[in-house]
C-alpha positions, -999 to 999 in steps of 0.1 A, spaced: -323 -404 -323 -350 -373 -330 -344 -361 -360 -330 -325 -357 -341 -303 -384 -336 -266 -366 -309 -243 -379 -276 -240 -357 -290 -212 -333 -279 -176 -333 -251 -163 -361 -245 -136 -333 -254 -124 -299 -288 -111 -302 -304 -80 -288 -339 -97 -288 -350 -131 -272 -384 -128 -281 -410 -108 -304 -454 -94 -302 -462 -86 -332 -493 -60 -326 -510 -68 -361 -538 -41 -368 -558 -62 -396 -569 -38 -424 -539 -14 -427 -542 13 -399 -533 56 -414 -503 65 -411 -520 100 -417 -539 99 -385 -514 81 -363 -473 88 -363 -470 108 -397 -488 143 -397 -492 159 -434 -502 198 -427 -498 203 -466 -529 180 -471 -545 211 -454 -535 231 -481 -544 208 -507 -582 192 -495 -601 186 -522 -574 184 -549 -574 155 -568 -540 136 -564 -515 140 -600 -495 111 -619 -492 76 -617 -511 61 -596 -520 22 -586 -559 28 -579 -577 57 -598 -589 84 -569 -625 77 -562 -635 106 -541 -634 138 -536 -595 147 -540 -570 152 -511 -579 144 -477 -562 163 -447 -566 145 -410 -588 161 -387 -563 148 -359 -542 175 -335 -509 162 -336 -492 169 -303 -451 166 -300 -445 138 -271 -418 127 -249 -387 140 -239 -377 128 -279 -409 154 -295 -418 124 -319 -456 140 -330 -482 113 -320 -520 119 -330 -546 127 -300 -559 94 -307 -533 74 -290 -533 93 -261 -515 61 -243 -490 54 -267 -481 90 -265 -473 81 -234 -445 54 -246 -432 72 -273 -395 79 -260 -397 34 -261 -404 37 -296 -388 38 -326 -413 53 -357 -410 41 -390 -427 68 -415 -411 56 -446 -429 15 -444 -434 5 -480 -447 -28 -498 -457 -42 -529 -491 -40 -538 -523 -23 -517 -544 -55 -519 -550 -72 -484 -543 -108 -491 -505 -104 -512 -500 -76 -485 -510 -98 -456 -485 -129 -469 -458 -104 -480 -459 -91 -446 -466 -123 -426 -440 -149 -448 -420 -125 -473 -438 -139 -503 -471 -122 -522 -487 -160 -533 -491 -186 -502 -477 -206 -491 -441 -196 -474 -431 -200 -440 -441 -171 -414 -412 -150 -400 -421 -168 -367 -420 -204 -384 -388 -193 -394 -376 -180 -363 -382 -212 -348 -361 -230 -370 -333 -205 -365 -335 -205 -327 -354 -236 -314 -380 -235 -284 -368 -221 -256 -392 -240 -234 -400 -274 -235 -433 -272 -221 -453 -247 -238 -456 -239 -281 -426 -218 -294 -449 -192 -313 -489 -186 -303 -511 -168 -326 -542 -151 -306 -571 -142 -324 -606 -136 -314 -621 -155 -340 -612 -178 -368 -623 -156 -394 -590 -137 -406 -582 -132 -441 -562 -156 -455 -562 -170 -425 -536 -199 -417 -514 -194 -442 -504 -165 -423 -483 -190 -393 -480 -217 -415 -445 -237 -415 -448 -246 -452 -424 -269 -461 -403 -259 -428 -403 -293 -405 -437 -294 -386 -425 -285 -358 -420 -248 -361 -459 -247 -372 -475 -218 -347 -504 -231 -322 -531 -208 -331 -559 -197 -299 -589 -183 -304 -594 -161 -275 -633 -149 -274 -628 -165 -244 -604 -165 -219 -608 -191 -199 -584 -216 -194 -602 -245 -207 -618 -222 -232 -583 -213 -245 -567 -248 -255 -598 -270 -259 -591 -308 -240 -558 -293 -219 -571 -315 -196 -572 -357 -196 -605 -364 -175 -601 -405 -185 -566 -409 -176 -540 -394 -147 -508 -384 -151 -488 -415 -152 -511 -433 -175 -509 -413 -196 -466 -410 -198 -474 -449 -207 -495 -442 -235 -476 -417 -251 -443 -438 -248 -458 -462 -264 -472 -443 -292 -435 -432 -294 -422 -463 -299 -447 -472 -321 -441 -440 -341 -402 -443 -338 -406 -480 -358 -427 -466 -381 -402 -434 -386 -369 -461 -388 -382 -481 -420 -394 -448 -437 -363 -427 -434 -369 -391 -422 -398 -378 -426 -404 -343 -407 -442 -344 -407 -441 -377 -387 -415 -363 -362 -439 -331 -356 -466 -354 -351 -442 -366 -322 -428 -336 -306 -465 -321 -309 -479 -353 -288 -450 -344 -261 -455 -310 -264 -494 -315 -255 -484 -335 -226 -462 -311 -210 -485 -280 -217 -510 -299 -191 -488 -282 -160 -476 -252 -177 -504 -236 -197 -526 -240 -168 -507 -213 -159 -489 -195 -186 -526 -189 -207 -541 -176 -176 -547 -140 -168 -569 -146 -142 -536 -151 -119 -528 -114 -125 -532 -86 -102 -561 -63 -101 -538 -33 -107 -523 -52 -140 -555 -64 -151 -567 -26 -151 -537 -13 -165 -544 -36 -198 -583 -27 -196 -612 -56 -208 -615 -56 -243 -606 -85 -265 -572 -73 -277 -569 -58 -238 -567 -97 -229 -547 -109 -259 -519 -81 -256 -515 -93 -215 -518 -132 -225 -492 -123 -250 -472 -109 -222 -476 -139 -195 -465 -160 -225 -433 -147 -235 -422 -147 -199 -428 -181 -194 -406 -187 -228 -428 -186 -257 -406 -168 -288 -433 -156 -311 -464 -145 -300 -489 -127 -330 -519 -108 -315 -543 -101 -342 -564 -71 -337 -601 -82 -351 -629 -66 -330 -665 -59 -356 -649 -69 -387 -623 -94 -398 -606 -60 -415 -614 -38 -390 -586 -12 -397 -600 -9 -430 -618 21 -434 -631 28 -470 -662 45 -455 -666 67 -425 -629 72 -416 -625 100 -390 -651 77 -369 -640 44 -374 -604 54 -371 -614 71 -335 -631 42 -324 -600 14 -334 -574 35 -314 -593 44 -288 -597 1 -284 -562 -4 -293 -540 23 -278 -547 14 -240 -539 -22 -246 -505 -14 -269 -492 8 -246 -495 -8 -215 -475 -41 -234 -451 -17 -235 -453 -5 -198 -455 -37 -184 -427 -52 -201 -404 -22 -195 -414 -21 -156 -408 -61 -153 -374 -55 -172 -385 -73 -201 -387 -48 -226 -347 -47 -233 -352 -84 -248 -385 -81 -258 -395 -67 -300 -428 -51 -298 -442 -44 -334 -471 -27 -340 -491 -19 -372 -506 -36 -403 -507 -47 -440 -498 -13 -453 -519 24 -446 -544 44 -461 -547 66 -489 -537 107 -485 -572 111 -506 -606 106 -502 -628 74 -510 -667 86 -512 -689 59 -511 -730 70 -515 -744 82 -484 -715 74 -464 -696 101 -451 -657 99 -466 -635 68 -464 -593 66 -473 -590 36 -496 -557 10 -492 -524 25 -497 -487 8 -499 -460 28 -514 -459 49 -479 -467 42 -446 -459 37 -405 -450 10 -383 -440 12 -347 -413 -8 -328 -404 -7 -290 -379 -26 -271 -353 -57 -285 -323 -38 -295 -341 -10 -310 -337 27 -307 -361 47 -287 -375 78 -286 -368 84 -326 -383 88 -361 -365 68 -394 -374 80 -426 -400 100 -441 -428 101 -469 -433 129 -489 -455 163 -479 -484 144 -486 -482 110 -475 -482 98 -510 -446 80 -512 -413 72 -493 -393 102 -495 -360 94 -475 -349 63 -462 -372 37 -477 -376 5 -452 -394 -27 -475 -413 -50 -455 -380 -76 -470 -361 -46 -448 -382 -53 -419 -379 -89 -418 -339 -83 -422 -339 -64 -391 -361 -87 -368 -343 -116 -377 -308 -96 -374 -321 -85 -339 -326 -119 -328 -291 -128 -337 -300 -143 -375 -284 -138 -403 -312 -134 -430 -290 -146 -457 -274 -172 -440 -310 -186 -426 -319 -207 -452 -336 -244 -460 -333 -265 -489 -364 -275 -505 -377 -284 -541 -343 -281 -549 -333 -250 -540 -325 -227 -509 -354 -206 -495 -349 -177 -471 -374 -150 -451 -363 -125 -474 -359 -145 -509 -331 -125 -525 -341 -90 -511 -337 -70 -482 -317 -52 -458 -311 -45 -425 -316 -12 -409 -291 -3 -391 -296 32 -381 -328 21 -357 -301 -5 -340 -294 9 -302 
């Protein structure tokens, strides 16, 4: 018999089936995108007062030069750069009072991706897997899509750690979109169909009498359910990875870019049953969000690549009646500093910031059309209702129907969870 190693399913009826996480590598401003600070107006220039985790290294406060425009039927203030997600907003539920534990990109990109500062721990989606199982047998339960395989840490980021091998994420590099460009030998030009059933049942068999005088051993049954899942993802990723099949109109609607194709791959994927899908955003830089130079430009340029794409995710799934069951996240590591970073010659920069910033969830249970929590009148710190990236994890897993205290494994000895011994849910962003 296989050797079942998932988790019993869902504690509780979930709100959310599936989840896109919208990662914006580098840590995006809250300053310039949900969280509008007109006291940094007031205060340009001044150099920021107490305890802080990096010494100032410009020029003293730095206000946005962003018009903030109220949006929606719910008035949640969106910055002119993301024009299209302004469009969205009453989907969305803003989160201005994001915290984390360090403003480094590698502890923040683990703590945000697995929980844990120091790889390597299981990704949330590794452990959504094991909580929930596949809910197709024919295609990977979580996809990563990244443009290229140069992203910090890298790996690490979907690994399964000591979770079974199963619940690893297939990663896809997407510079290219083509089918056979996408999952590299989908196709068996030596052998058809039915030769190929023979092969792999024999190399089942084999593996299975390897497997029965070694006891269980979870890396050799991954090894299995990978082979079978390879063979079945001959029929359905033909499809499923190909946006070719979509409408002109659709197609348009996402626009061209990189991340344009990613965030409508992600979508074909979770409707044809894939759980987790990350899209990484990585355009001219494997940080590109991460603007210590040259801010007001760069920041321009990164939404107006991302906003298009992240909005239309959000209009597509809602007009296909997807969005109900369907988390979007959206946002990065942590966000950028309130003051100024002045490198020579470069016009200014915001440096990395973690004790306050926003993230941006739509769809799966959550609440739209509103703002939880706040940061102080300068962007500095969480003022009201502090949300932990342990908090965050709390929720998606409570959303899809998962305990986060009771969603553990045994390993080394001891029991291992998403959220170690921390974290909460968030209730009050809950539809």
């Amino acid at each position: 018999p296989r050797l079942e190693a998932a988790a019993a399913g869902p504690h509780f009826t979930p709100r959310a089936r599936r989840v896109i996480f919208l990662f914006m590598n580098g840590g995006p401003s809250h300053l310039d995108t949900f969280d509008p600070k007109p006291e940094l107006q007031k205060r340009s220039g001044e150099q920021p007062a107490g305890e802080l985790f990096k010494k100032s290294k410009g020029t003293g406060f730095l206000p946005s030069p962003l018009r903030f425009d109220r949006c929606g039927q719910s008035g949640i203030e969106v910055s002119e750069t993301l024009p299209h997600l302004a469009g969205v907003i009453d989907e969305c539920c803003v989160i201005r009072s994001m915290h984390t534990d360090v403003p480094n990109h590698e502890p923040g990109l683990l703590l945000m991706h697995c929980g844990h500062q120091q790889p390597i721990r299981p990704s949330f989606g590794s452990w959504l897997l094991y909580g929930l199982g596949t809910a197709n047998r024919n295609l990977p339960g979580y996809v990563v899509l990244r443009p290229t395989p140069k992203i910090v840490v890298g790996p690490a980021l979907w690994s399964n750690s000591f979770l079974p091998a199963e619940y690893q994420a297939t990663s896809v590099v997407t510079a290219r979109t083509e089918v056979d460009r996408l999952i590299a030998h989908i196709r068996n030009s030596g052998l058809p169909e039915p030769e190929q059933r023979e092969q792999l049942d024999l190399i089942a068999r084999l593996n299975r009498r390897h497997l029965a005088g070694r006891g269980e051993d979870a890396e050799l049954e991954g090894q299995i359910q990978t082979m079978e899942t390879a063979f079945r993802m001959q029929r359905e990723a033909m499809d499923a990875f190909d946006i070719g099949r979509e409408p002109e109109h659709i197609r348009t609607l996402y626009g061209n870019s990189p991340f344009a194709r990613s965030c409508l791959l992600a979508r074909r994927l979770v409707e044809s049953g894939v759980r987790v899908v990350t899209v990484y955003y990585v355009n001219d830089g494997n940080q590109p969000w991460d603007t210590h130079s040259n801010h007001d430009a760069g920041h321009r340029r990164l939404c107006a690549d991302a906003d298009r794409p992240s909005a239309a995710l959000i209009a597509d799934l809602r007009q296909r009646g997807m969005l109900d069951d369907t988390l979007v996240i959206w946002g990065g590591e942590f966000g950028r500093t309130p003051y100024a970073e002045n490198q020579k010659d470069q016009p200014a920069g915001r440096d990395h910031h973690h004790t306050a910033f926003s993230m941006l969830l739509a769809g799966g249970g959550v609440r739209g059309g509103m703002v939880y929590g706040a940061s102080d009148d300068l962007g500095m710190t969480v003022a009201k209702d502090p949300v932990h990236v342990h908090d965050l994890h709390a929720t998606i897993l409570h959303l899809m129907g998962l305990d986060h205290e009771r969603l553990t494994y045994r390993y080394a000895g001891r029991d291992f969870r998403l959220t170690d011994v921390h974290g909460s849910v968030v209730r009050d962003i809950l539809a």
